[in-house]
Structures are given as C-alpha cells and as structure tokens.
MARKE-744638 format. One record per residue (C-alpha): x, y, z; residue number from 1. Coordinates in Angstrom, 2 decimals. Layout:
N
[[X,Y,Z],NUM]
...
//
This chain:
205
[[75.35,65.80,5.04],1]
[[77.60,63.39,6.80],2]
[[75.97,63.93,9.81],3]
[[72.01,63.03,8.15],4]
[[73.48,60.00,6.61],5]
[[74.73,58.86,10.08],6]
[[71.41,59.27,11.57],7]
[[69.32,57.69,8.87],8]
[[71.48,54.94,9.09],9]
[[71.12,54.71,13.15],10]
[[67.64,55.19,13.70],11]
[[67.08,52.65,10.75],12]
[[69.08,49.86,12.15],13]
[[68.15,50.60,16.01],14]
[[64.43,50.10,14.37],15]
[[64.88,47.02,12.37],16]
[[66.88,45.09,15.01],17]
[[64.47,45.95,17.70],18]
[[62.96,43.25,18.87],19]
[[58.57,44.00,18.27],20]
[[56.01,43.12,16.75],21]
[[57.13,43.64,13.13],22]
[[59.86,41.75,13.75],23]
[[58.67,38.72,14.84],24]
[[56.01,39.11,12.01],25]
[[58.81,39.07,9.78],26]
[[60.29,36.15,11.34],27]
[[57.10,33.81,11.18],28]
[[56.31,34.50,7.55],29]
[[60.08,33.97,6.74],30]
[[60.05,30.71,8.30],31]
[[56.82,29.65,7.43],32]
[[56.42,30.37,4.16],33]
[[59.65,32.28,2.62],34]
[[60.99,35.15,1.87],35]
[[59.17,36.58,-0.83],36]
[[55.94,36.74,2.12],37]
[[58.82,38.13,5.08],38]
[[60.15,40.79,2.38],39]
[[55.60,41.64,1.85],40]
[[55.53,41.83,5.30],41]
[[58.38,44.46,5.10],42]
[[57.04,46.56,2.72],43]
[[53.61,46.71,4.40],44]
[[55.53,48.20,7.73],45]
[[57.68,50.48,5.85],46]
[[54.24,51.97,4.16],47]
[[52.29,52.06,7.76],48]
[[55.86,53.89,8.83],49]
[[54.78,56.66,6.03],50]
[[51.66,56.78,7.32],51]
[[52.69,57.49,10.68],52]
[[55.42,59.81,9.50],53]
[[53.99,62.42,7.41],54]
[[50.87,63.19,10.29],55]
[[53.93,62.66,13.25],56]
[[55.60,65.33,11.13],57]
[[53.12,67.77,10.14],58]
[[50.49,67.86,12.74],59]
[[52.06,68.51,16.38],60]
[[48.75,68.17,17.56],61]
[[48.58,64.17,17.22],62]
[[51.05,64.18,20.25],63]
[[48.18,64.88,22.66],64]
[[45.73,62.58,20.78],65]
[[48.20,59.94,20.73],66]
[[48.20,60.05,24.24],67]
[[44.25,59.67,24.25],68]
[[44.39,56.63,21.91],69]
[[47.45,54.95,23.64],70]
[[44.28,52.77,25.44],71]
[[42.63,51.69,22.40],72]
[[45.40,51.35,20.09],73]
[[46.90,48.70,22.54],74]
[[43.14,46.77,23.18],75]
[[43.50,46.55,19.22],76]
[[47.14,45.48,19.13],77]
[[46.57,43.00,21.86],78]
[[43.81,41.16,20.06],79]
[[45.40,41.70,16.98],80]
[[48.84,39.88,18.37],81]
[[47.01,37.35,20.38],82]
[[45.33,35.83,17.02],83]
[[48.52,35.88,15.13],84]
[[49.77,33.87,18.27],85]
[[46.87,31.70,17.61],86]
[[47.95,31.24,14.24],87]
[[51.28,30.61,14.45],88]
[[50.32,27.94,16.87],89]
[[48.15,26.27,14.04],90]
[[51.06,26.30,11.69],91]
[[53.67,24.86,14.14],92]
[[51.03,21.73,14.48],93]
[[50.57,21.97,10.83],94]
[[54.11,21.55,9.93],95]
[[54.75,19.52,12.97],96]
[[52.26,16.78,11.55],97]
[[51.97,16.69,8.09],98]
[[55.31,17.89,6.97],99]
[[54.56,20.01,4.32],100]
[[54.76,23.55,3.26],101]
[[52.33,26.20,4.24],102]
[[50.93,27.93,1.30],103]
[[51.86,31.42,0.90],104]
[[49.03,33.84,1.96],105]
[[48.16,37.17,0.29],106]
[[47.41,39.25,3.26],107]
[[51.41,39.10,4.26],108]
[[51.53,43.24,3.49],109]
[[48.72,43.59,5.18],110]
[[50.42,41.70,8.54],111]
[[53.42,43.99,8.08],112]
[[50.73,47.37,7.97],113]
[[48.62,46.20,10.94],114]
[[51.78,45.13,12.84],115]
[[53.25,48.28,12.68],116]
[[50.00,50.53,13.48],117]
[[48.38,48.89,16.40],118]
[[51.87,48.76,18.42],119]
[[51.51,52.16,20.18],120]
[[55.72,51.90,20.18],121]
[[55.67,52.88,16.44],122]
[[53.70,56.26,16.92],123]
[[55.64,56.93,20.14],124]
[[58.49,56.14,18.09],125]
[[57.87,59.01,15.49],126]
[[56.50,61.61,17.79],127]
[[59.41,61.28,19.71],128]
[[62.28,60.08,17.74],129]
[[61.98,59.92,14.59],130]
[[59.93,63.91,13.95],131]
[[62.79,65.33,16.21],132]
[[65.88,64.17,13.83],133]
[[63.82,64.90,10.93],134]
[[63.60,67.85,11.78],135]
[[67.00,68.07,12.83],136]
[[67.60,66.87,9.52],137]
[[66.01,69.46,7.76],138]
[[67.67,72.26,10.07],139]
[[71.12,71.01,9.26],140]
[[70.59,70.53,5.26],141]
[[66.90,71.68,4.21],142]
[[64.55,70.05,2.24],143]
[[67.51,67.75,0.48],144]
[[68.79,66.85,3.70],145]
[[65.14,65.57,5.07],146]
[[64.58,63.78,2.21],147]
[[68.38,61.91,2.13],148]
[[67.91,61.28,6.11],149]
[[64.17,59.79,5.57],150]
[[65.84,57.57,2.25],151]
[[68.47,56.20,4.05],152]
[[66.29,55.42,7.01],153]
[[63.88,53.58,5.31],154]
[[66.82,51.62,3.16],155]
[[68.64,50.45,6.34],156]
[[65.52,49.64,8.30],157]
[[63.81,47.25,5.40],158]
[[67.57,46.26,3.94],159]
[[68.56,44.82,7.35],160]
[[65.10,43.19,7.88],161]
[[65.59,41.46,4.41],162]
[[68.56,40.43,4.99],163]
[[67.31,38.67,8.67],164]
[[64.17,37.38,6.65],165]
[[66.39,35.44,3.76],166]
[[68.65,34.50,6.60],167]
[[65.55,32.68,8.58],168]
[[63.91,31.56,5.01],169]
[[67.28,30.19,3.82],170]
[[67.17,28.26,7.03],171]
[[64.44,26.12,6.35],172]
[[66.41,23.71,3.85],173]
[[68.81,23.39,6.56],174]
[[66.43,22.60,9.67],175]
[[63.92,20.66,8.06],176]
[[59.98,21.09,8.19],177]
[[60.19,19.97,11.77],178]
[[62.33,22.51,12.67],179]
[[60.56,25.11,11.26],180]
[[57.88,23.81,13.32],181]
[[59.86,25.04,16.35],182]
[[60.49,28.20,14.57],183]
[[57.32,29.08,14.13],184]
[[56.33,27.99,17.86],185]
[[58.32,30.20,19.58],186]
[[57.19,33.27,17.24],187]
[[53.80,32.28,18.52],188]
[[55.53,32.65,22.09],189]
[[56.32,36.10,21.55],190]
[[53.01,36.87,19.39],191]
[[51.50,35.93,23.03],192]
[[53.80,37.96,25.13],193]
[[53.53,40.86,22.97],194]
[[50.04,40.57,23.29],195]
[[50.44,40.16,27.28],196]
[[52.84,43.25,27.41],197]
[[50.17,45.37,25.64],198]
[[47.47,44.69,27.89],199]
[[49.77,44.95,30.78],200]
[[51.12,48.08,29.62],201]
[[48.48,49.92,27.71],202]
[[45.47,48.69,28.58],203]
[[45.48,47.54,32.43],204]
[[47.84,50.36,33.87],205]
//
C-alpha cells in the first residue's frame, strides 16, 4: 500500500505543479478575483480529470480515437486559450485604470472543466500515465488499492493547487491593485502562448 500512496502522491504533485493551462487558469482567477473563484476553477479540472479518467480507464479503444481528435481538440483549445488571453488582457487594463476589484464570475468551474478538456496534454496524460499506474495500482492492491491511489491523487493535485491559489490571492493585499494588474498581464502572456503552442503543435504540424 506504501507503494500506491507514493504514486498518488507523485503523479498528483508532478500534475498540479506543471506548468498548463489549468494552471495558469488558476493563477488568473486567484489574482483577479480570489480564492474562492481559483479553488472553483480547481474543482471544475479535478471533475473534467474524472471525466477523462473513467473512459481513459475503461475503454482502450479511445487511445486510437484520441489520436484522431488530437487535431480538433487543439483548434478548440487554441481558440478557447486565445479568448481567455483576450480576457485577461481586459482585466489587466481594468485594474490598471480604475483600481478596483473585478467582480467574481460564476462560470470559474466551468474555466477549470474547459481548461482541462481542450488541452490534448490531459487525455495524453491519462492514456498514458495516469491508466498505466492505475492499473498498476489495482495489480498491486485490488480494487482498495485503485481507489486509495486515485484519492490520494486527486487530494495532492487540487491540495497543492489551493495552496498556490491562496498563496497568489493572499498576494493581492500585499501588491496592490496595480500589481495585480501585472499579474494578470502576464497570465494573459501565457493564455497566448499556450494558445500559440497548440496551433503549432496540434494543429499546424
């Protein structure tokens, strides 16, 4: 059991310290507009990581189809990315100018959902990461042993992204509206190049 505990807890901190599109979703709400929209955020990609999970683990078919949908599953992300770049950039000015706080949206799941299923990364991710130590997870310990390896992943993944998220929310008292500003600039920097990278990638090659 020692050993399923020690790979939940690897794959879930390699996943929420990589740096992607989740996490730099996470990042903008938290500086934007808190923690209580970062930790939504969150909990929208830990449910789109259920949803790729359970067909990554039960159909091996979706490996080849995957493959097939790599293409349009990076056109979407790329679009997808390039208007949260767009927004972000509409926020920095916003906070830039007027100095106020940005109202707290409700679709801040819905970011953390989207985020996680249009970056092709996440099903590659589970089709070749995380199904293989689930299942080695299972062959070690059985059905309790799955179930303690997919707990603990999902616990250090979202507990470590919480913990970034209050870090960057806490922040704002220090740095000012201002600074936010910058914040939330260079998160629509890397909105862009994620955006750029997917095209590049996923779509052109």
């Amino acid at each position: 059991m020692a050993e399923i505990l020690w790979l939940g807890v690897l794959l879930g901190a390699g996943a929420a310290l990589s740096v992607g599109p989740v996490f730099v979703t996470i990042l903008g709400e938290a500086a934007t507009r808190g923690l209580g929209a970062a930790l939504r955020v969150i909990l929208g990609s830990a449910t789109a990581d259920v949803i790729l999970l359970l067909p990554a683990l039960v159909f091996a078919w979706v490996i080849g189809a995957v493959a097939r949908a790599v293409f349009w599953v990076g056109l979407v992300g790329a679009v997808f990315f390039t208007y949260l770049a767009a927004q972000a950039v509409r926020d920095a000015l916003r906070l830039w100018r007027e100095g106020q706080g940005l109202q707290t949206r409700g679709w801040a799941f819905w970011k953390g959902v989207t985020a996680n299923l249009v970056n092709p990364l996440s099903w590659t991710f589970w089709l070749a990461t995380g199904t293989p130590t689930m299942l080695r997870a299972q062959h070690v310990a059985g059905r309790p042993g799955l179930a303690v390896f997919t707990v603990t992943w999902f616990c250090v993944a979202s507990g470590l992204e919480a913990v970034i998220a209050f870090a960057v929310a806490r922040s704002g008292h220090l740095v000012g509206r201002r600074g936010q500003s910058v914040f939330t600039a260079l998160s629509a920097l890397l909105f862009a190049t994620l955006a750029g990278m997917m095209l590049v990638r996923d779509v052109i090659a």
